[in-house]
N, C-alpha and C positions, 0 to 999 in steps of 0.2 A: 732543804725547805724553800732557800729562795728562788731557786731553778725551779722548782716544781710552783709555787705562784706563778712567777714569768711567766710558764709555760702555760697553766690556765689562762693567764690573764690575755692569751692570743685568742683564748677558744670566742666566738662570736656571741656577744649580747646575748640575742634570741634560745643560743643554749644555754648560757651562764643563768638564765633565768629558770629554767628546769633544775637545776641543781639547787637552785633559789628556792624553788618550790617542795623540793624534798628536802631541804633543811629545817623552812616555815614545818611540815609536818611534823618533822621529827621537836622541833625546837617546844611547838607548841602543844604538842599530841602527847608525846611521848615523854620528852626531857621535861616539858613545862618549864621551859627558864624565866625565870623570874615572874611566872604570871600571877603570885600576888601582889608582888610590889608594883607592876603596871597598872594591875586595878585598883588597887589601893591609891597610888597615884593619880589617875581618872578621878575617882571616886570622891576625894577629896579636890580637886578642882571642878568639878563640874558638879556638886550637891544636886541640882536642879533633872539634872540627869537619872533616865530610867537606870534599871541593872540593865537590861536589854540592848538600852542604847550602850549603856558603858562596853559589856561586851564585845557588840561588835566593832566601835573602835579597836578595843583591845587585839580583837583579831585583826582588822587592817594592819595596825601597828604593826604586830608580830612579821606579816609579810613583807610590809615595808624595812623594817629591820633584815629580814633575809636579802631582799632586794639591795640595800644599802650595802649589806656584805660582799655580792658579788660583783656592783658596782664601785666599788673600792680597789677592788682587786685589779677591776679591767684600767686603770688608771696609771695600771703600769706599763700598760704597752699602748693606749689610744692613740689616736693621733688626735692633733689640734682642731685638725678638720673636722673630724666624729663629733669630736667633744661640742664643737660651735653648734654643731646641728644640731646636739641632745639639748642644750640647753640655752633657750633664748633669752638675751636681756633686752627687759626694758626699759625706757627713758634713761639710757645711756647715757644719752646728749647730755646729761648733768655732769659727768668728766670732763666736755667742750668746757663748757660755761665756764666750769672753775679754774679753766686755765689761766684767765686775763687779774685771777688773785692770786698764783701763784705759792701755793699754801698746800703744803702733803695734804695727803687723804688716808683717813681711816674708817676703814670700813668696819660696820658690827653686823654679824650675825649671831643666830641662833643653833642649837642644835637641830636645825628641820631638815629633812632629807631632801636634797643628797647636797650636805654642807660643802665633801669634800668636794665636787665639780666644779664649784668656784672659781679654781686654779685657772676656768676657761673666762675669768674676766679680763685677763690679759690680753684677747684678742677682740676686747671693743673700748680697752682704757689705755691710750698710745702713753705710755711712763717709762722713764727709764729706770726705775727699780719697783719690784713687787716683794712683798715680805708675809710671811703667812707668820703668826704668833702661834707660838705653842708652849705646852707644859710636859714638862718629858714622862714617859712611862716608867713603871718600875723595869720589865722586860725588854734588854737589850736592844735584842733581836728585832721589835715588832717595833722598837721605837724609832730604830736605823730603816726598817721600810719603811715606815709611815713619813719619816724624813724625806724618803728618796721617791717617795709620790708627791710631796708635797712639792718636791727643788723643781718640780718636773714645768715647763712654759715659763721661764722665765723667773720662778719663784725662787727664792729665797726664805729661809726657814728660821726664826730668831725668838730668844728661850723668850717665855715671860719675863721675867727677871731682867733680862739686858735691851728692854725696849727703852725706856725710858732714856737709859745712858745711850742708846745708839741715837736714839731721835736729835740729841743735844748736841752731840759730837758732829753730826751732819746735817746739811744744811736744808733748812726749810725751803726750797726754792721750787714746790711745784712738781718735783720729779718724782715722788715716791708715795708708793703707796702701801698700808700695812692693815691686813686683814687680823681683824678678831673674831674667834666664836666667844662672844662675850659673855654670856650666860653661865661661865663654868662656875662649878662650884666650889668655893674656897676651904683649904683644908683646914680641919677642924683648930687647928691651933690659931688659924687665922678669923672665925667666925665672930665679925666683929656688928658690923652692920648686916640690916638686911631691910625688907620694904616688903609689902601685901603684892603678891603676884600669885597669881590664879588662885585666889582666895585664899589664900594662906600665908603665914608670916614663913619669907626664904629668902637665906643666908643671899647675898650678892656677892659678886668679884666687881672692885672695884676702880683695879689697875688702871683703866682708860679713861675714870674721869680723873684722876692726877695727873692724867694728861692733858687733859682739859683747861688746868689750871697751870699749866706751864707751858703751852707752849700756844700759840695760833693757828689750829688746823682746820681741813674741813672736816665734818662728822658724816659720814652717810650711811643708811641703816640697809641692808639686803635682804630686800622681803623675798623667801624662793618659796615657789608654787609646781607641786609636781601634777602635768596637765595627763600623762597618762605614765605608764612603765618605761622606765630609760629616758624618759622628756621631763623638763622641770623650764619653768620658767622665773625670772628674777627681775624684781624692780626695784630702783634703787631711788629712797626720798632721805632729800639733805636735814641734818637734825639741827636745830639753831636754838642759839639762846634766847631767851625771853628778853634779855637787855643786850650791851655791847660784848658782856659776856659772862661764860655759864656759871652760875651760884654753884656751889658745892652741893653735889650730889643731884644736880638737875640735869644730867647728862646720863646718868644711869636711871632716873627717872622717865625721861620719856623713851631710853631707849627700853624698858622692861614694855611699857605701855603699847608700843609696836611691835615688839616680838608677841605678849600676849594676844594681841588685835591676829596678828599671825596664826599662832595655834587655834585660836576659838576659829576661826577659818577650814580648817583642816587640824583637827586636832589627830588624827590620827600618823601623821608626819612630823611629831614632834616625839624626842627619844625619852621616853618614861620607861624606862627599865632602871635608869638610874637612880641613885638613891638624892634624889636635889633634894629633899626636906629631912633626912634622918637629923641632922644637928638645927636645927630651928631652935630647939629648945637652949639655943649658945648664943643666941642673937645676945646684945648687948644693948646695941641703937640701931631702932625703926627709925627710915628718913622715909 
C-alpha cells in the first residue's frame, strides 16, 4: 500500500484531480458518506440559511473533501518549490518583527482546507525548528504516513501530550516554531469545557491555552483561503492579550472567534463530516 501511494503521489496535480472527481461522484452520489451529518452540521450553524443554499455548500464541501484527499496524497513526493507556488502567504513579515522578542511561536489553525500544506510555512518563516502537533490515529499504518508527510520540509512531528513537557525542557529563545489544528475535538472522556461557536454550544480542545499560561510565546492565528483548485492562500494575524497577559481561556476565545470569522468566509472549506457537536450534551463549563 505504501509503494502504491508513492507511486500516485508522482502522477501530476491536473490528473490527481480527475480521480478527485470521480471519488466526489462516487462519495456523494452513490456512497453518500456522511451527507447527513454534513447537513445536519450546516444546518445547525447556519439557521438563517435556505435548504438550497445549505446544499450547495454541502456539495462544494464534498469536492473540496475529494480535492483534500488527493492533495494529501501528492505531499508525498512535491517538491518545496511546487508546494511555494501552490500556496502563498500573506504578511509573513510578522515572523521578521517577532524576531527582536525572541519568543517561539505557535501557530493555530483550523480544519480549512488544505490544512496539511502548511508544512510549506517553512520556506517564508527562517527557524530552526518546526513542529506540527498531532493526536495519533487508531490505525497504524495511516498514522506512520500521515507522520512521514508531516516530517517532510523541515517538520518535526510531536504527540499532543508531550508538548508541553518538550516546550519546558527547551529553550524559549526565538527558534521554534509549533503548529496546531487547534479546533480538534476532545475525546469524550475529556469533555470538559466548551463556548457557543457557530451557534451552538461545542466541546473545545484546550491544550494551547495552558500554554498560554505557562509559558511567554507568540500566538499567531492562520487564516488559509483556497483562491482556486491546488491554490490556497494564508495570512497570518498575531493573537494578544487584552492585558500584559492572557486570562484563562481568552486565548481559546478569540482564537474560535477567527477561525469562525474563517468559515462564515468560505464555509464550504471547512471539514463538516465530522462529528464536532455529537457530545455537546457533556459540556460541563461554558467560558
Amino acid at each position: 500500500m505504501k509503494i502504491i501511494l508513492k507511486i500516485i503521489s508522482y502522477v501530476p496535480l491536473r490528473v490527481l484531480y480527475i480521480f478527485s472527481d470521480i471519488m466526489f461522484f462516487v462519495g456523494f452520489y452513490v456512497v453518500k458518506y456522511r451527507k447527513k451529518i454534513v447537513f445536519e452540521n450546516l444546518k445547525n450553524s447556519f439557521p438563517k440559511k435556505s435548504e438550497k443554499e445549505l446544499k450547495n455548500i454541502q456539495k462544494k464541501f464534498f469536492k473540496n473533501l475529494s480535492d483534500y484527499t488527493v492533495e494529501t496524497i501528492k505531499l508525498i513526493s512535491i517538491t518545496e518549490k511546487e508546494l511555494r507556488l501552490r500556496v502563498q502567504h500573506i504578511h509573513h513579515g510578522i515572523f521578521k518583527e517577532l524576531e527582536k522578542e525572541k519568543k517561539n511561536i505557535i501557530l493555530l489553525t483550523g480544519h480549512v482546507f488544505n490544512w496539511e500544506w502548511l508544512l510549506s510555512i517553512t520556506s517564508v518563516c527562517a527557524k530552526e525548528n518546526y513542529y506540527s502537533v498531532y493526536r495519533k490515529v487508531n490505525n497504524s499504518f495511516w498514522n506512520n504516513e500521515i507522520l512521514n508527510i508531516r516530517n517532510r520540509f523541515k517538520n518535526k512531528s510531536l504527540e499532543a501530550g508531550e508538548v508541553i513537557k518538550h516546550m519546558i525542557k527547551n529553550p524559549n529563545d526565538g527558534d521554534s516554531v509549533y503548529l496546531f489544528v487547534a479546533d480538534q475535538t476532545p475525546h469524550v472522556s475529556n469533555v470538559n469545557i466548551g463556548l457557543h461557536f457557530l451557534n451552538q454550544r461545542t466541546p473545545v480542545f484546550v491544550g494551547y491555552d495552558k500554554i498560554s499560561s505557562k509559558l511567554d510565546l507568540a500566538f499567531i492565528y492562520c487564516e488559509t483561503k483556497k483562491i482556486k483548485r491546488g491554490h490556497y492562500q494564508v495570512n497570518y494575524y498575531r493573537i494578544c492579550p487584552e492585558n500584559k497577559e492572557f486570562a484563562p481561556y481568552e486565548l481559546v476565545k478569540k482564537y474560535h472567534i477567527l477561525l469562525e470569522n474563517t468559515i462564515r468566509k468560505q464555509p464550504e472549506n471547512y471539514l463538516w463530516s465530522h462529528r464536532k457537536w455529537k457530545y455537546s450534551g457533556s459540556i460541563k463549563n461554558m467560558i
